[in-house]
Wavefront OBJ file of the C-alpha trace (Angstrom):
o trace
v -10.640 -12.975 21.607
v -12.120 -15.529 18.925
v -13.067 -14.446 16.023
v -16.860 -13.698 14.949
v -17.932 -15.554 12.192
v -20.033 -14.532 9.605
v -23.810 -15.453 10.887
v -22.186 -13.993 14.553
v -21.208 -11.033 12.856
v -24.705 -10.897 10.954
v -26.644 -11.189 14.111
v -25.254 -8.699 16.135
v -25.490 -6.210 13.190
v -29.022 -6.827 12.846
v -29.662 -5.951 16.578
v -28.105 -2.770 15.992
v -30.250 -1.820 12.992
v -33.502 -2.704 15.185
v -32.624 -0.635 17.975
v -31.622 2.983 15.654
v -34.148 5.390 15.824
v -32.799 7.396 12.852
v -33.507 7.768 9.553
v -30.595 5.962 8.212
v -28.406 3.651 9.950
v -24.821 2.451 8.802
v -22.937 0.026 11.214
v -19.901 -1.977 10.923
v -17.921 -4.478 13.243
v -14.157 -5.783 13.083
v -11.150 -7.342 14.551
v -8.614 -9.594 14.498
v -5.753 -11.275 16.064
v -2.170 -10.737 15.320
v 1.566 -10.369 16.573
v 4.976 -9.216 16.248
v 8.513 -9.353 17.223
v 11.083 -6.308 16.560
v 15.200 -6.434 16.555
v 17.890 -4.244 16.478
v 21.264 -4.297 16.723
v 21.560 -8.245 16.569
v 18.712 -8.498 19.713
v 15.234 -9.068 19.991
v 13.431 -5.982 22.133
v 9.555 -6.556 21.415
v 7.715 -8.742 21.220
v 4.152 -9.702 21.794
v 0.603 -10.574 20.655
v -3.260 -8.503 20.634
v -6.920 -9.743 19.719
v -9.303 -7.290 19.822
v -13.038 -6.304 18.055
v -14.527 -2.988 17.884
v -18.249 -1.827 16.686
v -18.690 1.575 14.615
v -21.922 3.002 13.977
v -23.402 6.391 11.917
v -26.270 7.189 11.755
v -28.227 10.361 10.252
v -31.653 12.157 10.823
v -31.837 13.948 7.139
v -28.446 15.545 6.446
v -27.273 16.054 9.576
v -24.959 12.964 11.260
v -23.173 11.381 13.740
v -20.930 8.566 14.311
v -19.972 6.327 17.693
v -17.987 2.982 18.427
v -17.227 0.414 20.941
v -16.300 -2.585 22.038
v -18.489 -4.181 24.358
v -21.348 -6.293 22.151
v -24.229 -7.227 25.001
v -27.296 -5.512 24.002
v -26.788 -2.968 27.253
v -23.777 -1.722 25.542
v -24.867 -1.916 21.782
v -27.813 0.061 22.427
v -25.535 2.880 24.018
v -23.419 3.509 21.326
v -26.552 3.644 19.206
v -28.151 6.555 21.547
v -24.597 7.831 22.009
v -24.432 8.522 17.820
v -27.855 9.582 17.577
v -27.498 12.249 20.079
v -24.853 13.298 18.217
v -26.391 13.911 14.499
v -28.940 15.690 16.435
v -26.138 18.499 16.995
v -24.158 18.625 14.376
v -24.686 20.955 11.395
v -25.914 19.408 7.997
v -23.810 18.114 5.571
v -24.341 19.438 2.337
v -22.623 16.244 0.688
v -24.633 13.710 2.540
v -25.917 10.814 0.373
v -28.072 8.230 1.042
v -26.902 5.001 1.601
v -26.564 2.238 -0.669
v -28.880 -0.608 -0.996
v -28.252 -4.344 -0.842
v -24.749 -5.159 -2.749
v -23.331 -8.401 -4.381
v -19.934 -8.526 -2.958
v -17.664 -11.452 -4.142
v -15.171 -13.324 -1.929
v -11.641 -12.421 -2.538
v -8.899 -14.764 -2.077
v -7.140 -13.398 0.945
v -7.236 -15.963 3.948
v -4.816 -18.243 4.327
v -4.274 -20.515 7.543
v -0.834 -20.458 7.104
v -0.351 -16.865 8.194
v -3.272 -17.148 10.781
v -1.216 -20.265 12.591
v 1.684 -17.926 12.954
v 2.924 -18.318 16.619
v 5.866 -16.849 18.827
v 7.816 -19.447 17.765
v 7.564 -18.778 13.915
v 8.442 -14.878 14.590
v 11.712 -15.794 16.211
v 12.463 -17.971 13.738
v 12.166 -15.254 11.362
v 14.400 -12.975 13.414
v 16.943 -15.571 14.048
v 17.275 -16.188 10.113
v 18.569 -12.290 10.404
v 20.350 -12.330 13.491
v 22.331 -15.644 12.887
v 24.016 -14.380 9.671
v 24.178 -11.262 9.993
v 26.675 -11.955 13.086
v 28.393 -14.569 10.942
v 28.834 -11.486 8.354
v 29.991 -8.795 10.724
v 26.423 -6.656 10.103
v 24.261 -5.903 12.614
v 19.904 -6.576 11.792
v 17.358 -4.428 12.677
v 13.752 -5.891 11.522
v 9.985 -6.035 12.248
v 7.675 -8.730 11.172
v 3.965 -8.380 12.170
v 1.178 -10.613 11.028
v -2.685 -10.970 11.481
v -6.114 -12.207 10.556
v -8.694 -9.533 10.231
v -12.228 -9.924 9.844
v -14.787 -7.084 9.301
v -19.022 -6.870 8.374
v -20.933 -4.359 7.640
v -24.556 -3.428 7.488
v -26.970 -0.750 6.600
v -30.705 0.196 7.628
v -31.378 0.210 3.379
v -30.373 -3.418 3.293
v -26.709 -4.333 2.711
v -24.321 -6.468 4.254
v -20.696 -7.695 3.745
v -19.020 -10.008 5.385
v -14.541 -10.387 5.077
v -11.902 -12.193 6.070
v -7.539 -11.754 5.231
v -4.865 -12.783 6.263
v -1.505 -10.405 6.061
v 2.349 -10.637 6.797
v 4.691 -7.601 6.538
v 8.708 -7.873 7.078
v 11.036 -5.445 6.731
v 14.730 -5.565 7.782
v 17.505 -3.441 7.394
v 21.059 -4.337 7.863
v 24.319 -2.240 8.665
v 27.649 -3.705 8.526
v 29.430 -3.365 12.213
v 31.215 -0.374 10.730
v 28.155 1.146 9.938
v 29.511 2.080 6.401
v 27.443 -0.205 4.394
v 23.605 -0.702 4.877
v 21.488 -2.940 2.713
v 17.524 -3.512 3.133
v 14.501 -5.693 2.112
v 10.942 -5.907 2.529
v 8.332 -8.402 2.258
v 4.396 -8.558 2.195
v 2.139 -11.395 1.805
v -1.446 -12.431 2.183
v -0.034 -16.314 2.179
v 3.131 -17.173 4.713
v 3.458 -19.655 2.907
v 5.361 -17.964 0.067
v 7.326 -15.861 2.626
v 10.967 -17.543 2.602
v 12.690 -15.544 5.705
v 16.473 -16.795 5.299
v 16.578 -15.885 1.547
v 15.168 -12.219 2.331
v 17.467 -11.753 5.041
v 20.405 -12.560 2.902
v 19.399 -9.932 0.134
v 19.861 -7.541 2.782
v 23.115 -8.665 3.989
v 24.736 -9.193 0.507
v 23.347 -4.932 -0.223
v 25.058 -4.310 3.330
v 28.499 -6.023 2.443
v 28.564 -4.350 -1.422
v 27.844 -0.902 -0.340
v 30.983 -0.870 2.629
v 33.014 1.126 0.388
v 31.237 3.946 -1.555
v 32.555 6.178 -4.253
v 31.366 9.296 -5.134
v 30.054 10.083 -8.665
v 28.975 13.549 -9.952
v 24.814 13.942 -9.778
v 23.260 15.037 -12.906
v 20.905 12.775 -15.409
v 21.569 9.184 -15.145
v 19.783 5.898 -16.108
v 18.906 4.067 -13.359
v 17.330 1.151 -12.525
v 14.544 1.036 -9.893
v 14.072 -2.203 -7.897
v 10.250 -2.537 -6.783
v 10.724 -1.213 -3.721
v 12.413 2.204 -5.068
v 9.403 2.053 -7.790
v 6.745 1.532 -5.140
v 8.541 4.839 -2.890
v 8.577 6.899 -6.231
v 5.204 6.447 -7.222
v 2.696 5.036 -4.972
v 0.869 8.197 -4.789
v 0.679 8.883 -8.168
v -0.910 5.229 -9.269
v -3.667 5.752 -6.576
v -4.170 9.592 -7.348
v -6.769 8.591 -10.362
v -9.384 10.645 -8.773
v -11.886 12.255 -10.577
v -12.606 15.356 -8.360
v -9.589 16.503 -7.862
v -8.903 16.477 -12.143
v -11.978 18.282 -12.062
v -11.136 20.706 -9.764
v -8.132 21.188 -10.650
v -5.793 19.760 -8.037
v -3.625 17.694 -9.504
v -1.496 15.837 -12.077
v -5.159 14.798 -14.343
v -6.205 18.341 -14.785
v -5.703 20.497 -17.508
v -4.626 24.257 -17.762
v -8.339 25.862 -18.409
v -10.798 23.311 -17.237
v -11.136 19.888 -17.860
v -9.061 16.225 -16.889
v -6.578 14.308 -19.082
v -9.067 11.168 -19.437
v -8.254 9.988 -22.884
v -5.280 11.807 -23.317
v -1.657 9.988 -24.011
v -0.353 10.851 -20.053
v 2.522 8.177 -19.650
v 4.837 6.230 -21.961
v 3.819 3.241 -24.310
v 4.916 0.745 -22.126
v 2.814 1.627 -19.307
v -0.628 0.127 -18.281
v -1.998 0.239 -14.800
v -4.499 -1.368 -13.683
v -6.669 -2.971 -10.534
v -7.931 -6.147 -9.612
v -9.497 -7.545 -6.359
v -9.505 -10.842 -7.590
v -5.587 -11.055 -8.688
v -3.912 -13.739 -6.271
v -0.966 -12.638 -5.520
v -2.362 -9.325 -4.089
v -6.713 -9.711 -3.371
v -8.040 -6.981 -1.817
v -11.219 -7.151 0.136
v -14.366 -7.280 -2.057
v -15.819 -3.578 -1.158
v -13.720 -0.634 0.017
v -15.151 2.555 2.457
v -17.760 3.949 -0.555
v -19.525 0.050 0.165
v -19.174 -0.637 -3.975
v -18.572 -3.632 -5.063
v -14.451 -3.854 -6.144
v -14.030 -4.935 -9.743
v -11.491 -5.710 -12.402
v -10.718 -1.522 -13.872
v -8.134 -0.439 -16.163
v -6.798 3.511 -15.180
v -3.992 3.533 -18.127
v -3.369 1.539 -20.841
v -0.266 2.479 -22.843
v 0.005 5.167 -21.613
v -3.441 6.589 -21.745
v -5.606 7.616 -19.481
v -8.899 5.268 -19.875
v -10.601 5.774 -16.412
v -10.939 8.189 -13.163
v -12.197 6.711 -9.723
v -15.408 8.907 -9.471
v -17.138 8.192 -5.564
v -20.436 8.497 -5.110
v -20.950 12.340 -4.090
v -18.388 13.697 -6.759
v -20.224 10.771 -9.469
v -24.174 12.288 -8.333
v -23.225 15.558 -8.977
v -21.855 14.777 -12.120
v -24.575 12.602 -13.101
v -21.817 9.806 -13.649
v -21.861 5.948 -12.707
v -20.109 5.983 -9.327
v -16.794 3.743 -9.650
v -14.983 1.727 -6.352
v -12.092 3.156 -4.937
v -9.120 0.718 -5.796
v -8.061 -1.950 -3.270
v -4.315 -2.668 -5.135
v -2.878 -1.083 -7.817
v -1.043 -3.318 -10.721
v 1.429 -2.465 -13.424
v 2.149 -4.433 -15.991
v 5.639 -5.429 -16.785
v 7.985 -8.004 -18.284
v 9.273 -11.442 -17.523
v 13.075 -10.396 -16.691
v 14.702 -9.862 -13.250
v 16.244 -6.866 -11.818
v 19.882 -8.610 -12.760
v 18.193 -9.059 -16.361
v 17.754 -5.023 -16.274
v 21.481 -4.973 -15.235
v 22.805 -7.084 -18.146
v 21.329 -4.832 -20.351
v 22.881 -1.428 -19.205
v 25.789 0.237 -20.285
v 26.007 2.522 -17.685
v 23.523 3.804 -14.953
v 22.710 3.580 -11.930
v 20.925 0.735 -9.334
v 18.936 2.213 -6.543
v 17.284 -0.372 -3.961
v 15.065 2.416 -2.277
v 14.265 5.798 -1.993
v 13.122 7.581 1.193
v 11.975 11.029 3.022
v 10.297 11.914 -0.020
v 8.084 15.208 -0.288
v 5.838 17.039 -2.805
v 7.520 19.889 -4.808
v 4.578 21.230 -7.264
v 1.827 18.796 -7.543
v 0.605 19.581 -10.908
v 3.495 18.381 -12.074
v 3.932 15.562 -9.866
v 7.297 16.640 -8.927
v 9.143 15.391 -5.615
v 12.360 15.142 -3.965
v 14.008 12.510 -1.936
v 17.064 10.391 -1.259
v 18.245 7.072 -2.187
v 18.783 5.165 1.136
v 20.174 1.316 1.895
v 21.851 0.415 -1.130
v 23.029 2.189 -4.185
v 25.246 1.026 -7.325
v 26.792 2.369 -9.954
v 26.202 0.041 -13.344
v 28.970 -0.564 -16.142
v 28.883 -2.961 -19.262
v 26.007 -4.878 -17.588
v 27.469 -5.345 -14.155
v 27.184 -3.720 -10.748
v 30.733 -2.121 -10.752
v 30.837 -0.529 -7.225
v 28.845 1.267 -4.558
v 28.057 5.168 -4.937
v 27.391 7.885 -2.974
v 23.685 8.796 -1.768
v 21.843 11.285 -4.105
v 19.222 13.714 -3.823
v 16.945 13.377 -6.242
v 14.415 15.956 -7.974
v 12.183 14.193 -10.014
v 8.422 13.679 -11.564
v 6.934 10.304 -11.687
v 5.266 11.592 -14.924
v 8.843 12.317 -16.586
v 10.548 8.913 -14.919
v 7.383 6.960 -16.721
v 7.765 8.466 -19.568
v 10.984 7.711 -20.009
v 10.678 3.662 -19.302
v 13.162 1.715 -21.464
v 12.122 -1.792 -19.869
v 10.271 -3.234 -17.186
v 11.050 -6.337 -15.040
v 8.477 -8.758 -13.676
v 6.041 -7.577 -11.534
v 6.604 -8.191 -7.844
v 3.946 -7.997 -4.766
v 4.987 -4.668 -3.006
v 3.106 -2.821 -0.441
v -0.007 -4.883 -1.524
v 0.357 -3.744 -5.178
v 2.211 -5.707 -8.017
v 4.727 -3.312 -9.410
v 7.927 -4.480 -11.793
v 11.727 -3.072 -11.524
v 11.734 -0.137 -13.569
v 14.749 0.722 -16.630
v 14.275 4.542 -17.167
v 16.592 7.013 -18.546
v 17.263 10.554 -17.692
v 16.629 10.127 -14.056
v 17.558 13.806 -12.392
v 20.125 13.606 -9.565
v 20.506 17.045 -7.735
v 23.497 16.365 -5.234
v 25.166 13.720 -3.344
v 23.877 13.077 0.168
v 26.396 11.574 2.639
v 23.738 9.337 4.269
v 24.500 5.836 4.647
l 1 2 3 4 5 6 7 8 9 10 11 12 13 14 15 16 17 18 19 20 21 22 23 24 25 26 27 28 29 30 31 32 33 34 35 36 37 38 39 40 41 42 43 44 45 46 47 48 49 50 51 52 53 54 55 56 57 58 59 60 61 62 63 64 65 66 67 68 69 70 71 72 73 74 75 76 77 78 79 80 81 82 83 84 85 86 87 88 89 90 91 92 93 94 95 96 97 98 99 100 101 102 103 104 105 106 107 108 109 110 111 112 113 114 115 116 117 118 119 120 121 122 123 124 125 126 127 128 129 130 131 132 133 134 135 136 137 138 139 140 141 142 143 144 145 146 147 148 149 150 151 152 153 154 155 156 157 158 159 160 161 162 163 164 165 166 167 168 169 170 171 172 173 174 175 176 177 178 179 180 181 182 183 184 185 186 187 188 189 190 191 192 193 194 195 196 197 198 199 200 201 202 203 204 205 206 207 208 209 210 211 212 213 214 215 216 217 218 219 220 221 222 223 224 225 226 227 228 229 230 231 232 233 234 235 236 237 238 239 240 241 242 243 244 245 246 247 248 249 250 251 252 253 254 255 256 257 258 259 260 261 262 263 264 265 266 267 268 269 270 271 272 273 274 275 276 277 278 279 280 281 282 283 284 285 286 287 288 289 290 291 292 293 294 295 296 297 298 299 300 301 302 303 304 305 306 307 308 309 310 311 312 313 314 315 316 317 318 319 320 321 322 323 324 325 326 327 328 329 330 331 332 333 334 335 336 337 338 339 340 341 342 343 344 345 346 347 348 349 350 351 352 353 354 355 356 357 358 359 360 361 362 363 364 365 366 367 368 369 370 371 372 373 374 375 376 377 378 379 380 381 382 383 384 385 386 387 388 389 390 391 392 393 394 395 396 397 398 399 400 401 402 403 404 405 406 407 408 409 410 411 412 413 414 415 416 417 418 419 420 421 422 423 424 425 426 427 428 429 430 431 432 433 434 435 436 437 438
């Protein structure tokens, strides 16, 4: 199913806004083309391509609102899910947080298409999986991986004049790898807008070499440790917390940002010096499309700098009743870090502990930001600046807060999970009990 460029796009929007009865129309229209292969236990078992394009449309008379999609793009069919929504904010109930939408928008292009990842074909994915398969036979592992890549494009219109128009490109691996013994287990994970940068052999190999070191396992007593978090632990631990700036729920109360008695941390020391987060739809190594699901404009915004608190992502209801300039919702999340590698962390450590991932994490208390979860594919004990041996699984109790808080160094910032996050040095990590999980 080819893709619809932007005039194409344009046009059929247009159609749609001449044929809505209501008082406010909001339509957007999508798709994309992509594909994927899946492995396990040294074999391919999936594999396959999909195109497709979709149309989704809400409109409102006064407060009350209603939403339809589709597929099908001939006038006949456009004009159905049109009726098809309108008959439907005719019954529902108002919504006392309805806002108008916005008016026309500036929205800048982001670098995120790149015909390298939208030329990918079925011979490139089973390239990739042979580059796991091939050694990890050789080794005496076994791989089990998924790659999936695609090339999205999306508009969007509304009756009060704006329009957007976006293209991307993605590419998400992730492999795992389990010596034939099933004893040692080592794992990786990559994510890229360009394919170009994505080297399959060398990622494959990381997860191998984790699978080899962690055969033989010794056990070591939990309690507080240093450890040393690679990006892929750091984006498990605390992905919700770097996208949980939101103003409402500070103000209400509801989480980490509020304050006993009323009021949000904004402006307060929160995290430790060496901390500064940030966002940035423009950053190349991780653009993010120019306008997220409020319709603002993305932009450049600091949320701590460190260590403090500088901004809270209000949206436009929570920002109208506060009489408060609305602010995007964040596309990626950055932190800033150093210029050293994990291994540089390592050299640098007298004793702690190397953890390649965590997993099965849930919320204990979420005021505090306190979870619990295991480490999982790949765990080390340090000594005198070198990985001594392979330890035991933990369970971990922990706060984000605390852990960043207690940063001793940072790494260089890595692309992970569409965010640029660094390997994390941090002492008094809390380790509850061992786990004996591979």
């Amino acid at each position: 199913m080819s893709e619809l460029n932007e005039q194409q796009a344009k046009e059929i929007l247009e159609k749609v806004m001449r044929m809505c009865k209501a008082d406010t129309c909001q339509a957007g229209i999508g798709g994309g083309t992509g594909g994927n292969i899946r492995y396990a236990r040294n074999s391919v078992s999936t594999a396959g391509e999909a195109s497709n394009r979709n149309l989704n449309i809400n409109v409102s008379f006064g407060k009350r609102s209603g939403s339809a999609s589709g597929n099908e793009f001939e006038d006949a069919a456009l004009e159905r899910v049109v009726r098809r929504a309108e008959e439907l904010a005719k019954l529902a109930p108002e919504n006392p947080e309805w806002i108008e939408p916005l008016g026309p928008q500036t929205y800048q292009k982001t670098p995120g298409y790149y015909d390298a990842t939208a030329k990918i074909d079925p011979e490139y994915r089973a390239q990739v999986a042979a580059d796991s398969i091939v050694p990890s036979k050789k080794r005496g592992c076994v791989a089990a991986g998924f790659l999936q890549d695609g090339s999205q494009w999306r508009a969007t219109m509304n009756s009060k004049g704006l329009f957007g128009y976006d293209r991307r490109t993605n590419l998400d691996f992730s492999l795992t790898v389990r010596t034939e013994d099933e004893q040692g287990s080592g794992y990786v994970t990559r994510d890229y807008n360009d394919a170009a940068k994505f080297n399959s052999a060398e990622s494959a190999n990381i997860a191998i070499e984790k699978a080899i070191a962690s055969r033989t396992t010794k056990a070591i007593e939990p309690g507080k440790y240093t450890v040393i978090l690679e990006p892929t632990a750091v984006s498990d631990f605390v992905g919700n917390l770097i996208f949980g700036f939101n103003a409402r729920g500070a103000e209400e109360g509801r989480s980490v940002l509020s304050k006993k008695g009323g009021g949000t941390r904004l402006g307060e020391k929160f995290l430790g010096d060496n901390v500064t987060l940030t966002t940035d739809p423009f950053n190349p190594e991780v653009p993010a499309a120019g306008w997220g699901g409020d319709g603002l404009p993305r932009k450049p915004m600091t949320f701590v700098e460190n260590g403090v608190i500088k901004a809270l992502n209000y949206d436009r209801v929570w920002a109208m009743k506060k009489g408060v300039e609305p602010t995007p919702n964040p596309g990626n999340m950055i932190m800033a870090g150093g210029t050293g590698s994990v291994e540089d962390l390592i050299r640098d450590t007298q004793r702690g502990v190397l953890v390649t991932r965590f997993w099965y994490i849930r919320a204990v208390d979420q005021q505090t930001g306190l979870v619990t979860g295991l480490t999982r594919d790949g765990t080390f004990y340090i000594e005198n600046g070198k990985i001594a041996y392979a330890i035991k699984n933990f369970r971990f109790n922990e706060s984000a807060i605390i852990m960043l808080n207690n940063v001793e160094a940072l790494g260089k910032p890595v692309r992970q999970g569409g965010n640029l996050l660094p390997p994390i040095k941090a002492r008094d990590f809390t380790f509850t009990s061992l786990s004996d999980a591979v």
